[in-house]
N, C-alpha and C positions, 0 to 999 in steps of 0.2 A: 750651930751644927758644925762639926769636923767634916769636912769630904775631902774622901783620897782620890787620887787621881794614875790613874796605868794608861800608859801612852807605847806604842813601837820605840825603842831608842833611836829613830832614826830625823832628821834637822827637819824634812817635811811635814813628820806626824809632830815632833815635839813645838814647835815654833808656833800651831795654832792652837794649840791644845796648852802652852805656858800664856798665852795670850789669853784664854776661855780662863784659866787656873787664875791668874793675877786680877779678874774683872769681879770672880767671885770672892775674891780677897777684897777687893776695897770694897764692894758689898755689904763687908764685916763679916762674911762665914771664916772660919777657919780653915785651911787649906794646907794639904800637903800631899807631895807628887812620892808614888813610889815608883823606883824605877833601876834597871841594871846600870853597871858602871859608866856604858856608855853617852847616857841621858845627862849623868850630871854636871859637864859644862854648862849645856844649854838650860836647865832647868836651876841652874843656882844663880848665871846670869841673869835669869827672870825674876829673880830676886824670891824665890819659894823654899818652903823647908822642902828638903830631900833625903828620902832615905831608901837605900840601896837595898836591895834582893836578887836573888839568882850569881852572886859576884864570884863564886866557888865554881859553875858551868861557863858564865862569860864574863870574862876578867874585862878590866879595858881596852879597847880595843877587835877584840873578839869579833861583835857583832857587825862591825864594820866590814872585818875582813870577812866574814860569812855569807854577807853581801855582795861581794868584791866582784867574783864572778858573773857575776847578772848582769853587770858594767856593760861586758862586747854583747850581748843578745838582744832581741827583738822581736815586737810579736807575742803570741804566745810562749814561746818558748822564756819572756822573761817571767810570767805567773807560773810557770810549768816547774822552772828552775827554783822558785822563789816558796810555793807552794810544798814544794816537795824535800828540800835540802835544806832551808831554816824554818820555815814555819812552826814544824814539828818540834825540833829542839827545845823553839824559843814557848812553844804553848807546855810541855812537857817542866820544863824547869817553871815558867809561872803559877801552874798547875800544883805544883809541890810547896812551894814557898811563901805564895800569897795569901794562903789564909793565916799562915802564922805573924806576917809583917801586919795584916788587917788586924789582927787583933792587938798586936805591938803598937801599933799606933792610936788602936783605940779611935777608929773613922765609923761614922756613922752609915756614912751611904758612901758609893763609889762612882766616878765617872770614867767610863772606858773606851779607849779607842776601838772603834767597831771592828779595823782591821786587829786586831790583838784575839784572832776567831777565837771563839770556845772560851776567852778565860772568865768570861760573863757567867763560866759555870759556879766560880769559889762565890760571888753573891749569892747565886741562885741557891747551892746548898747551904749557906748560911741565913739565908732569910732575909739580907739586904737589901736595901733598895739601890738598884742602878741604873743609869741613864749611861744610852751609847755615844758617840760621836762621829759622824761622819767628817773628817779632815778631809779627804779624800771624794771624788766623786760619790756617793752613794749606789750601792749595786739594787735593782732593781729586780727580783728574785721572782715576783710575780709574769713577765715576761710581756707587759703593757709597751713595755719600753726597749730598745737593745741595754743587753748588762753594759757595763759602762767598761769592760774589755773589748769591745768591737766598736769599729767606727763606722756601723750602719748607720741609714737614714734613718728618722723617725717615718714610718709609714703602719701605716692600720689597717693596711688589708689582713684577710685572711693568713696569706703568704705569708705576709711579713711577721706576724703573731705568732707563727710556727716557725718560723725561723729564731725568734726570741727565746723560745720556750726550750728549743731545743741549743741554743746558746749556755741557757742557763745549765743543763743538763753535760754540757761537755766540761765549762767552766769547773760545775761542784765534781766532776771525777779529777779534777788535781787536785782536790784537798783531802783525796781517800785516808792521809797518814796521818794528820791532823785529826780527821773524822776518828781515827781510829782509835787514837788516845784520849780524845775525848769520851768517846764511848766506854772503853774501859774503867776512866776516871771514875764516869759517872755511876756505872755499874757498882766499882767498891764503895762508891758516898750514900748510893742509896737514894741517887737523883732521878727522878722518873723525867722520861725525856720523848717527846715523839718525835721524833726521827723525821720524819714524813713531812716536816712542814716548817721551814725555815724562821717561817714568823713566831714558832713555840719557842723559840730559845730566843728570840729577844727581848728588849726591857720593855716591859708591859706600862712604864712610866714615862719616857720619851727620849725618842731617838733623831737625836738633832745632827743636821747637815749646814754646814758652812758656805753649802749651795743656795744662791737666792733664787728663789721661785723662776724669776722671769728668767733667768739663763739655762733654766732648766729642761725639758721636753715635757708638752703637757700630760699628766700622768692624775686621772682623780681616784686613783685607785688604792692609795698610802691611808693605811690605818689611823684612827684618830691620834695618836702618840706620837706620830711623824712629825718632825717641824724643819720648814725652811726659815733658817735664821740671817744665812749673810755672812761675809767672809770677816774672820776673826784678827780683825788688822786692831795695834794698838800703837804704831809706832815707835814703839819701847819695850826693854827686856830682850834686847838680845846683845849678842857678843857685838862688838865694834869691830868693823872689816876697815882696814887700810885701806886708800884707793891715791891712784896719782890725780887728783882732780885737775890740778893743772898743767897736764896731758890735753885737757877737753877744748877743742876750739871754737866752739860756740854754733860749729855745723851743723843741721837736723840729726839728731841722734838716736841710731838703731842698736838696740841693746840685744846680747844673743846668749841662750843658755839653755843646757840641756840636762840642767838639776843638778843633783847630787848622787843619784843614787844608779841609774841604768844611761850614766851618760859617755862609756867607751867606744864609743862609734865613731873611729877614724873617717869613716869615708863621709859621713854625714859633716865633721866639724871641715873636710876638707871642701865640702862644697857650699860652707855657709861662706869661707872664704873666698871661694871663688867667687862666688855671689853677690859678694858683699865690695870685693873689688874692682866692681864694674860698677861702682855707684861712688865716683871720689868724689859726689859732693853732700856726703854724708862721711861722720863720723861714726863708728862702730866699735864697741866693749866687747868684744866676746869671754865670756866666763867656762872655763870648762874642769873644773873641778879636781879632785885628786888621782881620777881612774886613766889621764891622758900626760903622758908628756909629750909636752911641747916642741921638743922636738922632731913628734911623729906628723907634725902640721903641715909640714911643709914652708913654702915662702908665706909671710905673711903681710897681707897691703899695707900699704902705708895710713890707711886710710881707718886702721886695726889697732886697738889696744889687746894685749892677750891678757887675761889676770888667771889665776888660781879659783879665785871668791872676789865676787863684790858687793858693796852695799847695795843690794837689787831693788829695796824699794827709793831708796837718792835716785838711784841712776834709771828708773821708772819715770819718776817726776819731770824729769828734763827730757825722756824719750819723743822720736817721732812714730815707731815700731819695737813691738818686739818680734824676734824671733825665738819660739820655745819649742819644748817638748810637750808642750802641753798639761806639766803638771799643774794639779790643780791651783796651788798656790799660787804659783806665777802667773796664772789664765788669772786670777781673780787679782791679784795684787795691778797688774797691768790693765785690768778693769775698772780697777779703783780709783787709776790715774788716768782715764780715759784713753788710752792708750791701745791700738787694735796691733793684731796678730798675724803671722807665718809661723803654724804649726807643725811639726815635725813630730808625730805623736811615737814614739817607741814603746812601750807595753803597758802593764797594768790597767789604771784607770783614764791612762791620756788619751786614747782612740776614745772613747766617750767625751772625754773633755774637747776635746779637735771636733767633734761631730758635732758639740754643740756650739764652738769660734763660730763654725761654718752655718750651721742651719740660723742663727742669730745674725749672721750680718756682720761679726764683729771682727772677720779675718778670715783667710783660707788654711786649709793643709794640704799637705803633700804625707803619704807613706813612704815609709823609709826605704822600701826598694826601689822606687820612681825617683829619689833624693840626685839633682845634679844640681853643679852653678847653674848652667841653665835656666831648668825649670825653676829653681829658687830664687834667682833672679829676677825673672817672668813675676811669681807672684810678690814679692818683693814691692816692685815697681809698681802692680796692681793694686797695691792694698794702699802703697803712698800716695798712687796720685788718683785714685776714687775718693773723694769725700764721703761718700757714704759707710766707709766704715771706719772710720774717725767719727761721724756723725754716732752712729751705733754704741763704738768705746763710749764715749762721751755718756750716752742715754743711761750706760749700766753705770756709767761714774754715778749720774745723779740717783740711781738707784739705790745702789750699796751704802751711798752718804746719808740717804735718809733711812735706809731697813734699820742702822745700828744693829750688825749680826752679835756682837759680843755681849749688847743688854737684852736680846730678843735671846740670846743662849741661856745667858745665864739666870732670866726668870722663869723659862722654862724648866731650866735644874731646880732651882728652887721652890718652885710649884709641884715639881714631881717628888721632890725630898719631904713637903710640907714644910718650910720655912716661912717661918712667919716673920714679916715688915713692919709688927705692933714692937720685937723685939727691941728694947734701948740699944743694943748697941748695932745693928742693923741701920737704924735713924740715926745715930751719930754717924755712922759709914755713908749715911745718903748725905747726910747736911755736909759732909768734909767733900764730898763730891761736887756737891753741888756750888 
């Protein structure tokens, strides 16, 4: 079976989703990722065929810079921005071009980043089978749960069920522009659609999260097609990041990052440093990506590596803390290595991800208007010298080591495609594995 793959061009969604892509390759399926200009480092690095669409609306580059802006925000205001100023472009331009590369490539079935909203419509008008993926926290639409844009407790009172519900309800009025051209879309295809119920336009075949159960909040209310799989780590396939290793002086090591993508928050990176250097008997990496210069930092401790990019899962291994934004990635990747957390959640899906460090045991947060050396020092120091969340990190380490999220993904893909394991060359691709 050929199966394509549509990802966000963005290092977050692309890195678990070349990871899912490359597990179904040695599998023996045939795979190949379709995606705009800006995916194709990452995804050629992964060693996958790549073929480009939409390159006429977002040359290289583009989509990054489209982004760019969301860097300084927080809050709602980064889904608000993020929802409303590319969403639309980027469903708009996929919406035109994808069914003609689907059949250019000649894919049987399709796997699509859940965030990439509405373009699950070009399968559904073609009759394909598709499976979603959740890279990203999974949004919770039924309202069992908080959406995983707020960093409320998990509680089950009545209150609190209304307050979810009505979560979801402010949430869906930022994607009105989105809504809109999807609607349209679907109107000229002749796609009959009810509106009314979020769960009609998902893949009725399975819609898999890189969330493991136990990190999750209890929720038995997910349709039979839902699968908690486990985070999509393969340790390979990606670009090689430069690093001074022998900078590192063998002191407990707290690694600090606030992504790539909503990570311009001067005052936030000024008081990891504060923070950070009231602790010289640790050494600290702080990673702050393309949206800051360096020199808006301020002094920075001695105690401090400053980098552009680093190899976050190396420098995870040898951690005593991280401090993050709470993306998902990183909350699981730093779980992976038992590793516990000071989250700093700034928008989208990391107030969900923060809310579950915290109700887990596995680190605290702070929200980014409460953000001082200070208090981030405060918890800092609480989270290194409690054992019990190092005890905690550690539990999910031996969790995610035994879920295998990337074999539990991708049987699940292929149970919902019908692939069948009797195939010869399937069974060569198992024995060469094995």
């Amino acid at each position: 079976m050929k199966i394509g793959f549509l990802s966000l061009p963005l290092s977050g969604h692309l890195n678990p989703m070349t990871a899912l892509a490359r597990r179904l390759q040695s599998r023996g399926n045939e795979v190949v990722f379709i995606g705009m200009p800006d995916a194709e480092a990452i995804v050629r690095a992964a060693n996958l065929d790549f073929v480009v669409f939409c390159e006429k609306e977002y040359p290289l580059g583009s989509v990054s810079k489209a982004y760019e802006p969301a860097a300084k925000l927080h809050g709602e205001d980064v889904l608000r921005y993020i929802a409303g100023n590319v969403s639309p472009g980027l469903l708009k331009a996929a919406l035109k071009h994808l069914p003609e590369k689907l059949a250019e490539t000649g894919v049987d079935a399709l796997v699509i980043d859940a965030v990439h909203s509405f373009a699950q419509f070009v399968p559904m008008k073609l009759g394909m089978p598709f499976a979603q993926i959740w890279v990203v926290l999974h949004m919770d639409f039924s309202g069992t749960t908080p959406l995983c844009t707020f960093s409320w407790p998990h509680e089950t009172t009545p209150e609190a069920l209304s307050r979810n519900r009505e979560g979801v309800k402010k949430v869906g009025g930022f994607f009105v522009p989105s809504r809109a051209i999807a609607k349209s879309w679907a109107e000229e295809n002749g796609l009959d659609v009810d509106w009314s119920a979020p769960i009609a336009i998902t893949s009725k075949l399975a819609v898999i999260s890189q969330t493991p159960r136990e990190f999750d909040f209890p929720n038995p209310n997910w349709p039979p097609q839902f699968v908690y799989a486990g985070p999509f780590h393969d340790d390979a396939g990606r670009e090689p990041v430069p690093f001074p290793w022998e900078e590192l002086t063998g002191k407990p090591l707290i690694y600090a990052s606030l992504g790539t993508l909503v990570n311009g928050l001067e005052h936030v990176y000024r008081s990891i440093l504060g923070a950070v250097g009231r602790l010289p008997e640790a050494q600290v990496v702080l990673s702050i990506g393309n949206n800051m210069d360096p020199d808006d930092l301020g002094e920075i401790p001695a105690n401090t590596i400053v980098v552009r990019k680093a190899p976050q899962i190396e420098l995870l291994k040898r951690a005593s803390l991280c401090i993050t934004h709470a993306g998902m990635n990183t909350a699981l990747e730093s779980l992976a290595q038992g590793v516990p957390m000071v989250a700093i959640p700034i928008g989208v899906d990391q107030p969900g991800v923060a809310a579950r460090i915290a109700y887990h045991g596995a680190g605290e947060f702070v929200e980014v208007p409460d953000v001082t050396a200070e208090k981030l020092s405060e918890l800092v120091r609480a989270v290194l010298n409690n054992p019990s969340y190092r005890d905690k990190a550690r539990y999910f380490q031996k969790v995610i080591a035994q879920t295998h999220g990337l074999d539990v993904a991708a049987e699940a893909i292929e149970r919902a495609f019908g692939v069948s394991r009797t195939d010869p060359a399937m069974q060569s691709a198992e024995l060469a594995r094995a």
